[in-house]
HTML snippet that shows the backbone in 3Dmol.js (N, CA, C, O; Angstrom):
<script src="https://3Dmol.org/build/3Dmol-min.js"></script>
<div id="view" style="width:600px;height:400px;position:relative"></div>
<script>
const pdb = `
ATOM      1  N   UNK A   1     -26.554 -18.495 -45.696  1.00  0.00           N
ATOM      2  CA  UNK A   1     -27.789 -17.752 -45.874  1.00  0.00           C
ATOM      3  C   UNK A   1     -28.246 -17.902 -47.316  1.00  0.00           C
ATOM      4  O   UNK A   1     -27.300 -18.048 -48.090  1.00  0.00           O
ATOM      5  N   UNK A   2     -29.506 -17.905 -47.904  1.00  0.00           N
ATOM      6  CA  UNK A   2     -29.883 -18.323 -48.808  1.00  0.00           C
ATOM      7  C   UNK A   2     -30.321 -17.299 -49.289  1.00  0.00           C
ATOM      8  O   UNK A   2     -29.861 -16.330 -48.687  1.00  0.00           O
ATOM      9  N   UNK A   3     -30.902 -17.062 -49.981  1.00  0.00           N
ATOM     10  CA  UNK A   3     -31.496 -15.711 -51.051  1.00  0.00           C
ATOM     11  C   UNK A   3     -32.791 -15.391 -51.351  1.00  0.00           C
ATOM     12  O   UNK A   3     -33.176 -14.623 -52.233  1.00  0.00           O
ATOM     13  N   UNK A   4     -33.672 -16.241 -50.297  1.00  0.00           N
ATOM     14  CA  UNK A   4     -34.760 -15.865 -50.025  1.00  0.00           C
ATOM     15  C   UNK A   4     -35.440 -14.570 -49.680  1.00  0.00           C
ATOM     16  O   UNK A   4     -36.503 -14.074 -50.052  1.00  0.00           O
ATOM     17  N   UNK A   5     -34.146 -14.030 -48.545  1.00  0.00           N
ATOM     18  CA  UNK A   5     -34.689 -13.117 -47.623  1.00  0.00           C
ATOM     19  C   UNK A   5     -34.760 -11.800 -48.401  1.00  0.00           C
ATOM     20  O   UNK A   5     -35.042 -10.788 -47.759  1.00  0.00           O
ATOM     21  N   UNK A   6     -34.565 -11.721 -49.526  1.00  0.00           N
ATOM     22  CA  UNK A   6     -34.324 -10.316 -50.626  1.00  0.00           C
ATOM     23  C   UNK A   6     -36.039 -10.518 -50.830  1.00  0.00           C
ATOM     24  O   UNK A   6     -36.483  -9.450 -51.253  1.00  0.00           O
ATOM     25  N   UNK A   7     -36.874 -11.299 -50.703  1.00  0.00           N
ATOM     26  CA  UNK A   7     -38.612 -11.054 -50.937  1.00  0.00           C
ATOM     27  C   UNK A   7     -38.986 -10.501 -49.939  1.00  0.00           C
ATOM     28  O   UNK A   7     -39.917  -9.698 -49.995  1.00  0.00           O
ATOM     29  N   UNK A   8     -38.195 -10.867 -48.492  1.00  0.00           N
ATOM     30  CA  UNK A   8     -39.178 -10.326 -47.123  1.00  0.00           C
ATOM     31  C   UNK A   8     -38.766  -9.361 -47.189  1.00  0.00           C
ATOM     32  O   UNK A   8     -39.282  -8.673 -46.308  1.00  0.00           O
ATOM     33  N   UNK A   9     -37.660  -8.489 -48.086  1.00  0.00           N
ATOM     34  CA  UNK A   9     -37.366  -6.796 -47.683  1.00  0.00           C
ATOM     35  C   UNK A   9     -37.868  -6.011 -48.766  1.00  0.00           C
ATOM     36  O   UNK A   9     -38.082  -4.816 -48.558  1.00  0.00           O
ATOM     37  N   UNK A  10     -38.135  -6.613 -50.137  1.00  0.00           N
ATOM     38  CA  UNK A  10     -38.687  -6.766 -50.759  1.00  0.00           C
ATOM     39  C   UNK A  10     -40.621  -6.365 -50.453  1.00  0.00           C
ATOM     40  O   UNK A  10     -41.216  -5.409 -50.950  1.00  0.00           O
ATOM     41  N   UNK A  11     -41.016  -7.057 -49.840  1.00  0.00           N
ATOM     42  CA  UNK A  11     -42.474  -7.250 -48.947  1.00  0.00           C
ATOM     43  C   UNK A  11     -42.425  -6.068 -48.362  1.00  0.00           C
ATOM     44  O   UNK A  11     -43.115  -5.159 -48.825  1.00  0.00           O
ATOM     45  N   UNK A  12     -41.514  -5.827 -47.113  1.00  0.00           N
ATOM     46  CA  UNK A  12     -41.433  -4.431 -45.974  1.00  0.00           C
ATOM     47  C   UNK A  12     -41.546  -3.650 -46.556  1.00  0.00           C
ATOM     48  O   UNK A  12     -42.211  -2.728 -46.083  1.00  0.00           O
ATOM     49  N   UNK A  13     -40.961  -3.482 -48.009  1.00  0.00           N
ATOM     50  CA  UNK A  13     -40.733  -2.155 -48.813  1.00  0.00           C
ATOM     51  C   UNK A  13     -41.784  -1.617 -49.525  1.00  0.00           C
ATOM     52  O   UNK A  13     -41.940  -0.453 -49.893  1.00  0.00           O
ATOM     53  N   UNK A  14     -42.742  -2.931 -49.739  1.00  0.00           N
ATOM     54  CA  UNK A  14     -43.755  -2.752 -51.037  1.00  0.00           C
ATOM     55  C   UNK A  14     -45.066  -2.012 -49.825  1.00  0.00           C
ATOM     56  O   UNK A  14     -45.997  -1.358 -50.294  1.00  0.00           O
ATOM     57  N   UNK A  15     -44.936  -2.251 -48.235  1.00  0.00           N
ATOM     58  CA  UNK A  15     -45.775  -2.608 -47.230  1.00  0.00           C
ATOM     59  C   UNK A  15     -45.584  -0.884 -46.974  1.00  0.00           C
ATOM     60  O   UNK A  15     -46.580  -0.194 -46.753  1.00  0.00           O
ATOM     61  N   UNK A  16     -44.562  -0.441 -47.016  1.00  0.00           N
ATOM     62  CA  UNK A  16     -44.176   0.988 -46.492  1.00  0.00           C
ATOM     63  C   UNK A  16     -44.532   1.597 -47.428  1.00  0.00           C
ATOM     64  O   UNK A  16     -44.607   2.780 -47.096  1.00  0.00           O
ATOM     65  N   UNK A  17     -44.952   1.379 -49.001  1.00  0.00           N
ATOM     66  CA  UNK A  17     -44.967   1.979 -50.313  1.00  0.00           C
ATOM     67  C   UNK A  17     -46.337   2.598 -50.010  1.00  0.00           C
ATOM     68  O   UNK A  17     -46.643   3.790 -50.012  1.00  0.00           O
ATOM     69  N   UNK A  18     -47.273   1.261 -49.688  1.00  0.00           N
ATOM     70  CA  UNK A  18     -48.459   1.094 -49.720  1.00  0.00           C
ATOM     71  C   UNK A  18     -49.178   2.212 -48.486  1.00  0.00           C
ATOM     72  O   UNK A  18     -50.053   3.042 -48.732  1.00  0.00           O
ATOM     73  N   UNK A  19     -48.647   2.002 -47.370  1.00  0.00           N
ATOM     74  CA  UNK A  19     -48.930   2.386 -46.082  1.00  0.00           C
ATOM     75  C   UNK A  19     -48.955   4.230 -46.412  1.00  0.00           C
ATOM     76  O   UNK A  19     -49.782   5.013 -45.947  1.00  0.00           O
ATOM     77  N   UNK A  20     -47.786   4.579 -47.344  1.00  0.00           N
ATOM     78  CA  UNK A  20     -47.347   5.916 -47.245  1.00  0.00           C
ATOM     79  C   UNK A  20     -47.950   6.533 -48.484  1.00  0.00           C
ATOM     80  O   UNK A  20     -47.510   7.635 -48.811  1.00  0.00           O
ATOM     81  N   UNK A  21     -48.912   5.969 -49.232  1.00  0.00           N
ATOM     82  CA  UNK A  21     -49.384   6.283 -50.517  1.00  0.00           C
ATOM     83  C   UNK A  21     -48.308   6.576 -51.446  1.00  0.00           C
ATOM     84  O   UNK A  21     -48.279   7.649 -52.048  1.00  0.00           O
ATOM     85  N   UNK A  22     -47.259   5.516 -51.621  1.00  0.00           N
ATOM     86  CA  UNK A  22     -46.427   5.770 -52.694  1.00  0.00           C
ATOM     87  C   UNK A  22     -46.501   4.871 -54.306  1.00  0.00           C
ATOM     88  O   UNK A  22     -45.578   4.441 -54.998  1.00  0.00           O
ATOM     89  N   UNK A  23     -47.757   4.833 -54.481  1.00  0.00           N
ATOM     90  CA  UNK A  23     -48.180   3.747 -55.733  1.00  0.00           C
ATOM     91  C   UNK A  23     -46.808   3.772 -56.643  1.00  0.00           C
ATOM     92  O   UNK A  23     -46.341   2.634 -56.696  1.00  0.00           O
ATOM     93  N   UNK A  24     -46.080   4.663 -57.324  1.00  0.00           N
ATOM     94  CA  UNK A  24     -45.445   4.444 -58.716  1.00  0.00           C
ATOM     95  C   UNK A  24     -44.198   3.363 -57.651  1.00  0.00           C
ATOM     96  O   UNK A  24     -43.546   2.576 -58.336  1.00  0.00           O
ATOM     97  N   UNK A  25     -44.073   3.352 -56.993  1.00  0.00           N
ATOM     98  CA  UNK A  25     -42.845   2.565 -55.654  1.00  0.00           C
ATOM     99  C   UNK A  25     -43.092   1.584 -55.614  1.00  0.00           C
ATOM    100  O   UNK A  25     -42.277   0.722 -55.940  1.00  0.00           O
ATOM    101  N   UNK A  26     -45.116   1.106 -54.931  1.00  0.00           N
ATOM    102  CA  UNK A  26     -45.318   0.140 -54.693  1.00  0.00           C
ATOM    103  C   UNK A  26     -45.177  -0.844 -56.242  1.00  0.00           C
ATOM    104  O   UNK A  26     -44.821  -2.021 -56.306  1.00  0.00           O
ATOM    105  N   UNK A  27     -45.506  -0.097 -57.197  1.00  0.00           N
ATOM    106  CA  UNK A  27     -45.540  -1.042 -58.573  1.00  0.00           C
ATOM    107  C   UNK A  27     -44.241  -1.199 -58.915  1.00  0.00           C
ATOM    108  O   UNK A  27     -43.917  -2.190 -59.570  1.00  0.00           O
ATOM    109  N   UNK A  28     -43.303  -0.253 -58.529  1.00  0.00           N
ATOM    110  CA  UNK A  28     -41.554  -0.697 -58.985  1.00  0.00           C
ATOM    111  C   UNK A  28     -41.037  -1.779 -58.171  1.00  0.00           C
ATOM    112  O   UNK A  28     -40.062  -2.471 -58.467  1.00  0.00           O
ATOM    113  N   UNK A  29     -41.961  -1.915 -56.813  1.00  0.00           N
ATOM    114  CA  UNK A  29     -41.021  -2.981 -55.863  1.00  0.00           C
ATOM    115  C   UNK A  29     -41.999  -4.206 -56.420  1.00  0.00           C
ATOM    116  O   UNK A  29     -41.490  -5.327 -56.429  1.00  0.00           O
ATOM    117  N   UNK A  30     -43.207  -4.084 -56.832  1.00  0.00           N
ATOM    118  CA  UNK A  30     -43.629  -6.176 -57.179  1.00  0.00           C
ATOM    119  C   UNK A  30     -43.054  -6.273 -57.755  1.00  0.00           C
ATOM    120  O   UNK A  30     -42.641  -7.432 -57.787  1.00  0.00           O
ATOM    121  N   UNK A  31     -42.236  -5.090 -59.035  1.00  0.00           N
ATOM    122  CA  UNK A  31     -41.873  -5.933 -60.136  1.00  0.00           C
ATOM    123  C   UNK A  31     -40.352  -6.169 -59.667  1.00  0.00           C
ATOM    124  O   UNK A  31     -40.005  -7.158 -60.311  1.00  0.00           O
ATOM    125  N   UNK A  32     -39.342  -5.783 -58.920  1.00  0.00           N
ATOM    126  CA  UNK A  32     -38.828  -6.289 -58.451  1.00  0.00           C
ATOM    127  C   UNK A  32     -38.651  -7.292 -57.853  1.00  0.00           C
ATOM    128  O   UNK A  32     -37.623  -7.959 -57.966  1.00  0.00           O
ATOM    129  N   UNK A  33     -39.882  -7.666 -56.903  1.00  0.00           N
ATOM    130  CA  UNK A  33     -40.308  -8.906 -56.682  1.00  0.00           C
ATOM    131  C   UNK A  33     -40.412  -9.813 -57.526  1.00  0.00           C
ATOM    132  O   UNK A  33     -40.507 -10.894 -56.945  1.00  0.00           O
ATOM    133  N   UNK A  34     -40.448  -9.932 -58.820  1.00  0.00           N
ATOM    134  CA  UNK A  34     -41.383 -11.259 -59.355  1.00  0.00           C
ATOM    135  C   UNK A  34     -39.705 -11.301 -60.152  1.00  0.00           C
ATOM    136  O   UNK A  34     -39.392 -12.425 -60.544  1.00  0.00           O
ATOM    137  N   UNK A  35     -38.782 -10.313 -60.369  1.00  0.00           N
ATOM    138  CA  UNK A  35     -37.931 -10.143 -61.083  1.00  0.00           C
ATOM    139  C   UNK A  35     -36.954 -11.390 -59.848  1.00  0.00           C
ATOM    140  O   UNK A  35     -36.589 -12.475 -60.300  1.00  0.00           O
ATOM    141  N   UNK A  36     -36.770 -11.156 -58.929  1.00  0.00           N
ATOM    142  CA  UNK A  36     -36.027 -11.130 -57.789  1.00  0.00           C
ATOM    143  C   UNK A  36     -36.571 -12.817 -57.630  1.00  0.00           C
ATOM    144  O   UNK A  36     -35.665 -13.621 -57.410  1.00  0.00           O
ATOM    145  N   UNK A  37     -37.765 -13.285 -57.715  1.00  0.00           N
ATOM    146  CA  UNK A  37     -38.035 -14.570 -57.395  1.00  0.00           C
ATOM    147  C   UNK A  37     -38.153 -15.937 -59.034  1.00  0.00           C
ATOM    148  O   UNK A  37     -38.509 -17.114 -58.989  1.00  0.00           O
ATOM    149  N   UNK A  38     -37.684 -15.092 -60.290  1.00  0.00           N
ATOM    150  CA  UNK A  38     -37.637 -15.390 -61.258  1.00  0.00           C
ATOM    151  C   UNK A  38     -35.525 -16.018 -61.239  1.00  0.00           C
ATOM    152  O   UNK A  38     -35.036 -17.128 -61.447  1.00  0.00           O
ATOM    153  N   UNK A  39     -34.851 -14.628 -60.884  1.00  0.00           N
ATOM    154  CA  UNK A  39     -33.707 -15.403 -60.633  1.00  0.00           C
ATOM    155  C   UNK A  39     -33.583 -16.406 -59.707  1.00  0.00           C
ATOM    156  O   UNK A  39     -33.384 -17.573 -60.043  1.00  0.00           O
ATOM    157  N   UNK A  40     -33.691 -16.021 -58.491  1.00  0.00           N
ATOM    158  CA  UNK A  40     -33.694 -17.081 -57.464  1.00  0.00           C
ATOM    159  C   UNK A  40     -33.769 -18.474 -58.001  1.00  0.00           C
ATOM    160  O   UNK A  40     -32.940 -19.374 -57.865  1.00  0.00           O
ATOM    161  N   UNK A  41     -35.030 -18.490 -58.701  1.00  0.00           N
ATOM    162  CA  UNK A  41     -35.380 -19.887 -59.130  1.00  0.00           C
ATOM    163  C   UNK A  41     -34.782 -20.354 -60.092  1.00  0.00           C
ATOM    164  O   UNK A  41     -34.975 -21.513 -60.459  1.00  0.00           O
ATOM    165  N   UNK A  42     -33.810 -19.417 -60.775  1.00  0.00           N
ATOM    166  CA  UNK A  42     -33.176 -20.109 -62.107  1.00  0.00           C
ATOM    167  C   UNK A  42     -31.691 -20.517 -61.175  1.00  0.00           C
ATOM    168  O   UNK A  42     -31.104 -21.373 -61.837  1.00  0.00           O
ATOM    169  N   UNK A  43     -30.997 -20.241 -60.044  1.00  0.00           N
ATOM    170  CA  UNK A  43     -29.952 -20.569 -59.600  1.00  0.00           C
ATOM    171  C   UNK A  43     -30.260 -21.991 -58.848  1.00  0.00           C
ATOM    172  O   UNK A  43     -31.244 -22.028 -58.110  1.00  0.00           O
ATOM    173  N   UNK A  44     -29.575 -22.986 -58.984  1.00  0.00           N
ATOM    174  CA  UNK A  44     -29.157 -23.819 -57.935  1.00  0.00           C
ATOM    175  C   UNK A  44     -29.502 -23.397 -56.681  1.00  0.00           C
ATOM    176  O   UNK A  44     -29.474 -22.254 -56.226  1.00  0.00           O
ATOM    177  N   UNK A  45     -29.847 -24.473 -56.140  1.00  0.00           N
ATOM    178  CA  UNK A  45     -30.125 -24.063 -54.324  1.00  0.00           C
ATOM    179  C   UNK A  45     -29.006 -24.034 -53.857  1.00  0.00           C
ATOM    180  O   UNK A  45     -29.023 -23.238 -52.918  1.00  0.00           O
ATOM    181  N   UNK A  46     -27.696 -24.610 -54.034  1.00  0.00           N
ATOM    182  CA  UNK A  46     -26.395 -24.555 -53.541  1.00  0.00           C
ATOM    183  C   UNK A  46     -25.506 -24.127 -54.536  1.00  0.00           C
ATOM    184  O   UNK A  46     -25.260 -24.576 -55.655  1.00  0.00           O
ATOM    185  N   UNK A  47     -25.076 -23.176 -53.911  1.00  0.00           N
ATOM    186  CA  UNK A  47     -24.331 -22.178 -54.534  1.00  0.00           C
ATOM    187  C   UNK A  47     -23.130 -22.905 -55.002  1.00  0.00           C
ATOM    188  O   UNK A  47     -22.455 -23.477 -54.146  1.00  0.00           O
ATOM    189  N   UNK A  48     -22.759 -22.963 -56.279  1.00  0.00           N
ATOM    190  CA  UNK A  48     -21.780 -23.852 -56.493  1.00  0.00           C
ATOM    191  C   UNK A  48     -20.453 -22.997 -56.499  1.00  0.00           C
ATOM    192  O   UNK A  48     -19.350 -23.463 -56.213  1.00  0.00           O
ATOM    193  N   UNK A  49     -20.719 -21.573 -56.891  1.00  0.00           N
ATOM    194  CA  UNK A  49     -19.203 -20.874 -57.286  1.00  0.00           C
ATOM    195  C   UNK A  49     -18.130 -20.760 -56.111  1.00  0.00           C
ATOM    196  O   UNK A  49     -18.277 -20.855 -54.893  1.00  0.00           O
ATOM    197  N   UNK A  50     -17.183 -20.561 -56.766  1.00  0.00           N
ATOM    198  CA  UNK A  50     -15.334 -21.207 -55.799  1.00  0.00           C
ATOM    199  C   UNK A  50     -15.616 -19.817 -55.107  1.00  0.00           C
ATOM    200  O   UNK A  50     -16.099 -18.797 -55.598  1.00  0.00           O
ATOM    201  N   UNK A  51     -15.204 -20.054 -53.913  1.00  0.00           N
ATOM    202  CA  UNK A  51     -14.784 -18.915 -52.707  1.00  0.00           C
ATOM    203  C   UNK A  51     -13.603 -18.740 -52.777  1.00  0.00           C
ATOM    204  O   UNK A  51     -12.868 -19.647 -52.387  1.00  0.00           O
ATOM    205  N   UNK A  52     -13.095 -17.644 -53.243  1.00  0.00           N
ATOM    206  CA  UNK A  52     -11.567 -17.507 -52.962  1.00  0.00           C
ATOM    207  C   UNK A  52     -11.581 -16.378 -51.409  1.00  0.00           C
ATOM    208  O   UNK A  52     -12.437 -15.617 -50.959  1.00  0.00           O
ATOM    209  N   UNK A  53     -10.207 -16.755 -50.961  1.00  0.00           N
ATOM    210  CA  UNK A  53      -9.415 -15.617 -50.286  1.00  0.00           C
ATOM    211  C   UNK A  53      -9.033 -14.536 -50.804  1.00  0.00           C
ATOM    212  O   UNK A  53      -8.513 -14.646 -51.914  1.00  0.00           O
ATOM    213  N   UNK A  54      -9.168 -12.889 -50.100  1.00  0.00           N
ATOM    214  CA  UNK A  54      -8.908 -11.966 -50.797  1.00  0.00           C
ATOM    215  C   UNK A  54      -7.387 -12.071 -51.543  1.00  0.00           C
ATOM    216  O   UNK A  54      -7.349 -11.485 -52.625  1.00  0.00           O
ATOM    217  N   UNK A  55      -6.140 -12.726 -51.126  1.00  0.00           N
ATOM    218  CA  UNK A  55      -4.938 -12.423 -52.194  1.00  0.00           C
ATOM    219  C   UNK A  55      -5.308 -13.222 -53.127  1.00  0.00           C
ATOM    220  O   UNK A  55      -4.862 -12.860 -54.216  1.00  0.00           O
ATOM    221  N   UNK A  56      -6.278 -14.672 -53.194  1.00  0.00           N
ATOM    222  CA  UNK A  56      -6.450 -15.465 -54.500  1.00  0.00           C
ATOM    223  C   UNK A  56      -7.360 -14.836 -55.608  1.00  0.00           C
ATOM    224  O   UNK A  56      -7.304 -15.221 -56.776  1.00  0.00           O
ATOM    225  N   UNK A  57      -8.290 -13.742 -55.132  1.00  0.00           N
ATOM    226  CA  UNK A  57      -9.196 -13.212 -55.666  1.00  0.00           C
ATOM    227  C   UNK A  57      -8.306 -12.391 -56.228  1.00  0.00           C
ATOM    228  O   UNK A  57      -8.075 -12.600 -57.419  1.00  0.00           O
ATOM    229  N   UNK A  58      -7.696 -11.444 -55.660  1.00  0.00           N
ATOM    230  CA  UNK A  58      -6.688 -10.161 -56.832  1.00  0.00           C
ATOM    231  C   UNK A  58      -5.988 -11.102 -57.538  1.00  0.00           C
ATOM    232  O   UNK A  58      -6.281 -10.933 -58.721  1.00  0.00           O
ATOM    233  N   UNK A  59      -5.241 -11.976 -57.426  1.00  0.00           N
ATOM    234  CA  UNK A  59      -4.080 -12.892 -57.891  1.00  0.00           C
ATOM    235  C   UNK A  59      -5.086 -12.919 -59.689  1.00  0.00           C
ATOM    236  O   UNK A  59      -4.659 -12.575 -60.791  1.00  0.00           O
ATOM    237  N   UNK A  60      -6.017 -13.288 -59.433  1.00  0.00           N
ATOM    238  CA  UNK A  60      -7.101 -13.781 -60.670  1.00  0.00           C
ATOM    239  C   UNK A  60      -7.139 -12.696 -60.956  1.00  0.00           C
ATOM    240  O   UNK A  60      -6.248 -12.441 -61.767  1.00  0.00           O
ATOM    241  N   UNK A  61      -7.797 -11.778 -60.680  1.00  0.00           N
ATOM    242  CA  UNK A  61      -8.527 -10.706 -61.089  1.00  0.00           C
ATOM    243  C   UNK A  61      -7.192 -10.149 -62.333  1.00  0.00           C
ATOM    244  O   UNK A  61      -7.256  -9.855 -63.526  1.00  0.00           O
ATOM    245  N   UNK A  62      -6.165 -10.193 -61.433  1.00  0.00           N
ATOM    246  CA  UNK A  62      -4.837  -9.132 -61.981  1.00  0.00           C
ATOM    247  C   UNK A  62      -4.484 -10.263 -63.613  1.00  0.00           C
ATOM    248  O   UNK A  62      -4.140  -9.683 -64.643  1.00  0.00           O
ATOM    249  N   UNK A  63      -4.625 -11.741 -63.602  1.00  0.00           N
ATOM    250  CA  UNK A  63      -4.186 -12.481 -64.506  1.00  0.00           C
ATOM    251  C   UNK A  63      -5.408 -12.730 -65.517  1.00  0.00           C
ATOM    252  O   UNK A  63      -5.261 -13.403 -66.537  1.00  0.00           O
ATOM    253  N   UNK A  64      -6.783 -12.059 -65.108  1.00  0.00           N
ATOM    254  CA  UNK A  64      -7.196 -12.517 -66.503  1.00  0.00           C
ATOM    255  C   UNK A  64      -6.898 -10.971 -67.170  1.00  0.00           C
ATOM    256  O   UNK A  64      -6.318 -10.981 -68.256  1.00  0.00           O
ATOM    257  N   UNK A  65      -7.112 -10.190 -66.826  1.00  0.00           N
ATOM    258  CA  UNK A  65      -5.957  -8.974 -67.781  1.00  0.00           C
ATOM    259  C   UNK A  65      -4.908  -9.105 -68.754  1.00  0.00           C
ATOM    260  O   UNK A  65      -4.730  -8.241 -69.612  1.00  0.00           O
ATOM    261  N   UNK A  66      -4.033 -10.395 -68.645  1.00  0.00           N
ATOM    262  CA  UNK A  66      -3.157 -10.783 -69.368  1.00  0.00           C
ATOM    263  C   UNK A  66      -2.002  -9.571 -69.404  1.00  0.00           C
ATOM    264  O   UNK A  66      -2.076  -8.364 -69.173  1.00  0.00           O
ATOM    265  N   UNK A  67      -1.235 -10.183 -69.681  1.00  0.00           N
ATOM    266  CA  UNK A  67       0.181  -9.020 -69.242  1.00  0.00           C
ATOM    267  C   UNK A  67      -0.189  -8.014 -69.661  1.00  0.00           C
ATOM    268  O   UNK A  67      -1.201  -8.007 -70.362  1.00  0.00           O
ATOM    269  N   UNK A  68       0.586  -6.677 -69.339  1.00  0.00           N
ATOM    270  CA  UNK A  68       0.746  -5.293 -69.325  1.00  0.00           C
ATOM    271  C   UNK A  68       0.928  -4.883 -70.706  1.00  0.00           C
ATOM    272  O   UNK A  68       1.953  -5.455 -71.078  1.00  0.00           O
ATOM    273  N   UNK A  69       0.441  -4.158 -71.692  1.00  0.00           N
ATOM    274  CA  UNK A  69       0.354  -3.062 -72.796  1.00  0.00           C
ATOM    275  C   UNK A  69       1.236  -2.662 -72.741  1.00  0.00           C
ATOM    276  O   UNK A  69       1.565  -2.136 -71.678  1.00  0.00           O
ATOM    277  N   UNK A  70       2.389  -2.678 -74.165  1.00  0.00           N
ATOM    278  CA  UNK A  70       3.125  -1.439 -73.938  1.00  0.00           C
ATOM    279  C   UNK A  70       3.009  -0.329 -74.815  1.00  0.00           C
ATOM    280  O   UNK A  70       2.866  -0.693 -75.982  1.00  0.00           O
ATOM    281  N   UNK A  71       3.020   0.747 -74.672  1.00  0.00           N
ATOM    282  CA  UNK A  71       2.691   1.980 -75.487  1.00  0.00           C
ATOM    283  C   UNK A  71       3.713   1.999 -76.971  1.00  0.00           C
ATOM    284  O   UNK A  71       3.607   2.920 -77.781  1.00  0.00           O
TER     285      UNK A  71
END
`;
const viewer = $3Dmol.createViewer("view");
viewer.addModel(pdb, "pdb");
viewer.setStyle({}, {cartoon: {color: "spectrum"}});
viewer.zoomTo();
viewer.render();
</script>
């Protein structure tokens, strides 16, 4: 799935803002929008970062900590 679809909920939201007279909403969600289609476009279309498995993910997580403190 690609990261497009954060504009079309994005859109629904700004659409319900509008519909329900919620102006200070509707102006927080374009700018979310333009915020939201500003990253998009600075990432790669293919996601390059490593997928780990959840024990490879703690395994890392726990080692960039670097050993244990001692008091």
């Amino acid at each position: 799935m690609g990261r497009d679809w954060i504009i079309d909920v994005l859109a629904d939201l700004r659409s319900f803002a509008r519909d329900n007279d919620l102006p200070l909403l509707r102006a927080q969600l374009e700018e979310a929008e333009l915020v939201a289609q500003v990253e998009i476009a600075s990432h790669p279309a293919h996601d390059t970062r490593q997928h780990w498995s959840e024990p490879e993910a703690m395994f890392a997580m726990n080692t960039k900590a670097g050993p244990p403190r001692r008091s």
